[in-house]
DOSEMAR-308838 format. One line per 5 residues: number of its first residue (from 1); their letters; for each residue x, y, z of C-alpha. Coordinates in nm, 2 decimals. Last residue first. Layout:
REM residues N
NUM) a) X Y Z ~ ...
END
This chain:
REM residues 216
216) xxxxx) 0.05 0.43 -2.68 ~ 0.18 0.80 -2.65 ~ 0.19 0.91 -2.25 ~ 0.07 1.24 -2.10 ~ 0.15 1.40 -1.71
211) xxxxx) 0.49 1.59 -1.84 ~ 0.31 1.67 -2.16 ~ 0.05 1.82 -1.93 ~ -0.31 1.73 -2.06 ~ -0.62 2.01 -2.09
206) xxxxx) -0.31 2.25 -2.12 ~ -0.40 2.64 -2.05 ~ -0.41 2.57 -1.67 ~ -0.62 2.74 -1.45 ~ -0.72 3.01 -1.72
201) xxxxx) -0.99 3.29 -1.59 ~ -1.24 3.51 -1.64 ~ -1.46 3.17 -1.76 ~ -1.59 3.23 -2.08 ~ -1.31 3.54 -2.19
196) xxxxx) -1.02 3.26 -2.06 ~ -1.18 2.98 -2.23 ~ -1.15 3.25 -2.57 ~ -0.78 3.28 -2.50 ~ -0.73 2.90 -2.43
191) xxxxx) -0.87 2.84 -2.76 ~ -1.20 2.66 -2.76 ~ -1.27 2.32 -2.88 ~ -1.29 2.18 -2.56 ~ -1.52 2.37 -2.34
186) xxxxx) -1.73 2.07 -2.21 ~ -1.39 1.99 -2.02 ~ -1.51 2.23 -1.80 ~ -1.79 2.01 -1.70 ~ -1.61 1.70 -1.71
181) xxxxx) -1.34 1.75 -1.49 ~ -1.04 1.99 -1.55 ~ -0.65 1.93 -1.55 ~ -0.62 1.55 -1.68 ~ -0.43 1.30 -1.62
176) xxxxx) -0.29 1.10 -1.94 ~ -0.31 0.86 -2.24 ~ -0.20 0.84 -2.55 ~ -0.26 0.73 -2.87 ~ -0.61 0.53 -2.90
171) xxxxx) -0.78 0.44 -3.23 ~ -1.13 0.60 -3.27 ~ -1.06 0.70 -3.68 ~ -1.01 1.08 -3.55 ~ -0.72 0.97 -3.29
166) xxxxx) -0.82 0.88 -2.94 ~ -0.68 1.03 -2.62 ~ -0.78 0.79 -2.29 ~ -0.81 0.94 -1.97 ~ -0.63 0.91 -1.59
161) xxxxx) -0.84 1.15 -1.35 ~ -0.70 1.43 -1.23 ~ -0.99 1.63 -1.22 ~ -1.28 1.49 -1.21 ~ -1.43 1.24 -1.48
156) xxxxx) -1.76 1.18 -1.69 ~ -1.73 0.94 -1.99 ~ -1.69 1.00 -2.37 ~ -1.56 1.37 -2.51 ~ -1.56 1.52 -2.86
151) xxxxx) -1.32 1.76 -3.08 ~ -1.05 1.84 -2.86 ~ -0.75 1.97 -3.07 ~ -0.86 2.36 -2.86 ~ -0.83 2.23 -2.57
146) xxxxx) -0.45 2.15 -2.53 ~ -0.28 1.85 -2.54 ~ 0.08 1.93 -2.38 ~ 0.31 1.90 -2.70 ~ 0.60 1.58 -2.83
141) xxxxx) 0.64 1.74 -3.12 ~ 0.54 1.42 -3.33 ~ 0.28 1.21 -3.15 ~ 0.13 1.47 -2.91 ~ 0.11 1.75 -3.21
136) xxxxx) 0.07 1.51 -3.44 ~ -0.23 1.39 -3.27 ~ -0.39 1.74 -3.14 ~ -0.39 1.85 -3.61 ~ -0.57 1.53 -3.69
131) xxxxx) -0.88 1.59 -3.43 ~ -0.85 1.47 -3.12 ~ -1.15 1.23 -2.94 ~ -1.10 1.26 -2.55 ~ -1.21 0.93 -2.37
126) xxxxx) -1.26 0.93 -1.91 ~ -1.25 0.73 -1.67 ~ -0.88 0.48 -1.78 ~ -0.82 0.32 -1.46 ~ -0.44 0.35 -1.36
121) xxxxx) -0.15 0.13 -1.35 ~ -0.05 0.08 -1.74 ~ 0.04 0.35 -1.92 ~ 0.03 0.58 -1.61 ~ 0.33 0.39 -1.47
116) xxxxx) 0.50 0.43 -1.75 ~ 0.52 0.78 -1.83 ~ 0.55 0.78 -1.41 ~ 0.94 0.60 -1.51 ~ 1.01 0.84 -1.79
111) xxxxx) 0.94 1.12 -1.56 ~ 1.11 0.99 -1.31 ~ 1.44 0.90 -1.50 ~ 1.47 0.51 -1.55 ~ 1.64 0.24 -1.32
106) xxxxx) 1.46 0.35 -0.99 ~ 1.76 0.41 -0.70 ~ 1.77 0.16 -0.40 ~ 1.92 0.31 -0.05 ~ 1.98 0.06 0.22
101) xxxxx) 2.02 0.21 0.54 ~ 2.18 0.52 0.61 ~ 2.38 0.79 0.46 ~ 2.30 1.15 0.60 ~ 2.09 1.36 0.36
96) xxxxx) 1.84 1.64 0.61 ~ 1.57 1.45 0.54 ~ 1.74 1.14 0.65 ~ 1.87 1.26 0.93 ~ 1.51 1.38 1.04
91) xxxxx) 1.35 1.07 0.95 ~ 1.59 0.86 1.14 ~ 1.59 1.07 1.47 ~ 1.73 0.79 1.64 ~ 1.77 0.45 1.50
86) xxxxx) 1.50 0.22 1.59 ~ 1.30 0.18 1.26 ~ 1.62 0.07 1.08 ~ 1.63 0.18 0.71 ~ 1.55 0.05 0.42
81) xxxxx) 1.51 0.36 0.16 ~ 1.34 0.37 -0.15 ~ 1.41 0.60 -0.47 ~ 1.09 0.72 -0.65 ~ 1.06 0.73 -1.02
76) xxxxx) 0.65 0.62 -1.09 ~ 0.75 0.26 -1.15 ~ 0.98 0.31 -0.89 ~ 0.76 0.24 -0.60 ~ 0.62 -0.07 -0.72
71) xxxxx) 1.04 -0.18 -0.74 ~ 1.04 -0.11 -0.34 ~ 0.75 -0.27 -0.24 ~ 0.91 -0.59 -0.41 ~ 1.22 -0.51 -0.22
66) xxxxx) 0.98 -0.49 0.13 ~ 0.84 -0.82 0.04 ~ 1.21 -0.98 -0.02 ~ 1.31 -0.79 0.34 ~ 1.01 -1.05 0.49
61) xxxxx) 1.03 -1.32 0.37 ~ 1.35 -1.46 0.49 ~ 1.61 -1.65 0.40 ~ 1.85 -1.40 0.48 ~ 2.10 -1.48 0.18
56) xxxxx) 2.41 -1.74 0.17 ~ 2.41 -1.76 -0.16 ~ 2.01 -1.74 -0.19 ~ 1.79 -1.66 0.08 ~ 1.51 -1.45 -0.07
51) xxxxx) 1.65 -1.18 0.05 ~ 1.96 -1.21 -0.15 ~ 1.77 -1.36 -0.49 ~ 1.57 -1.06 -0.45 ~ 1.96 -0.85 -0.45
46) xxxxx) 2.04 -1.03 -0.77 ~ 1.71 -0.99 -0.94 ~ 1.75 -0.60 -0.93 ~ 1.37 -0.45 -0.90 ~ 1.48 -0.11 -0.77
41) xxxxx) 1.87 -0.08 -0.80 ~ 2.14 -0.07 -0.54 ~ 2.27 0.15 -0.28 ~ 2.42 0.11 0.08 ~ 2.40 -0.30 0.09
36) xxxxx) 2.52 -0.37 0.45 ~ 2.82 -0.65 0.46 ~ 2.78 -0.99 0.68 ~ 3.11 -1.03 0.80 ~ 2.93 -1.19 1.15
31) xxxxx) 2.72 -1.40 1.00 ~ 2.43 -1.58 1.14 ~ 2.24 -1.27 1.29 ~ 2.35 -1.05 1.02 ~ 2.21 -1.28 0.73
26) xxxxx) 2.42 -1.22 0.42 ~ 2.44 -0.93 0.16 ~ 2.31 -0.73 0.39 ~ 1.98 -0.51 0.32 ~ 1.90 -0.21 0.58
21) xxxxx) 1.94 -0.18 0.90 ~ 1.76 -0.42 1.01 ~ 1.39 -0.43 1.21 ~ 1.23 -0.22 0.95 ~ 1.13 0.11 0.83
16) xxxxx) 1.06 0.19 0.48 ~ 1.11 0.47 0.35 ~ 0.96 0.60 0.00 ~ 1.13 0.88 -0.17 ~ 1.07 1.11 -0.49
11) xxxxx) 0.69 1.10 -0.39 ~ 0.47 1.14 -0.70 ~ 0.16 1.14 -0.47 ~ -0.03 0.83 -0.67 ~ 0.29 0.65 -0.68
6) xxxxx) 0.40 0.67 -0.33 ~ 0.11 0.56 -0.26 ~ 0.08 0.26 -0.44 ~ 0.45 0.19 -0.27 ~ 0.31 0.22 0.09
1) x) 0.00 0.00 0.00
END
């Protein structure tokens, strides 16, 4: 549940707080040279095979649940750090950038890693049909979506909700959260200046953020 949210709140760091102090490449409390992992990557099968017990792992549960927590967390960027629960002040110090625990980095940037996530995590409310000129711009160059290539809408969404972009022949591609709900999405087809003369005012001039958009 920790890494879900993480995801829906675009956190850049997820702790986790555990009994250890972080990952060790061998059970502590068997080994005495058992070494602590400072950094590795989100979703790597060698540390898994670690926690899972192998070469001389921990054999336990437990720190392989929390590494699968840990690569849900990246799909949207975040870093994850193991750390021990008991260590004084370990939120502070850790806000504040001191070394400790376990830290594992996400293997792609964060906004190529939330592209992802969006692709495929969230519950598509919501269908905006684009006329020729919205596609190329979102296929091509790479644009925001903006109102004005909005030629029809399906469904009834708030706000942030995850929709589906369609091209004029009804085939999706992209997808991405959106910056009004249905009722002020009824103004698609409008230029941001004339939205602006309608409402007084211009939250955001991009129905979609590029930033917030993915091409299928």
């Amino acid at each position: 549940l920790g890494a879900l949210v993480a995801n829906l709140v675009e956190a850049e760091l997820y702790v986790i707080l555990t009994d250890q102090q972080g990952l060790y490449d061998k059970n502590p409390r068997q080994f005495a040279d058992a070494c602590l992992i400072s950094e590795g990557r989100a979703g790597d099968s060698a540390l898994e095979s670690v926690a899972r017990g192998g070469a001389g792992g921990l054999g336990s549960g437990g720190m392989l649940t929390k590494l699968q927590a840990a690569a849900k967390a990246a799909r949207s960027g975040a870093f994850t750090l193991l750390a021990w629960g008991r260590e004084a002040d370990v939120l502070r110090r850790v806000a504040v950038g001191e070394a400790l625990g376990t830290l594992l980095r996400p293997s792609q940037s964060p906004v190529a890693a939330r592209k992802q996530w969006l692709a495929v995590q969230l519950q598509v409310r919501g269908r905006l049909h684009l006329d020729a000129g919205a596609v190329r711009a979102l296929r091509t160059a790479g644009k925001s979506l903006l109102p004005v290539g909005v030629t029809a809408i399906e469904g009834r969404f708030e706000r942030g909700d995850l929709v589906s972009c369609l091209d004029p022949t009804g085939v999706e591609v992209a997808r991405g959260l959106v910056n009004c709900d249905t009722e002020r999405a009824l103004l698609i087809g409008k230029t941001t200046r004339r939205i602006e003369e309608l409402l007084g005012h211009v939250d955001d001039p991009e129905l979609i953020h590029r930033d917030n958009l993915v091409v299928v």
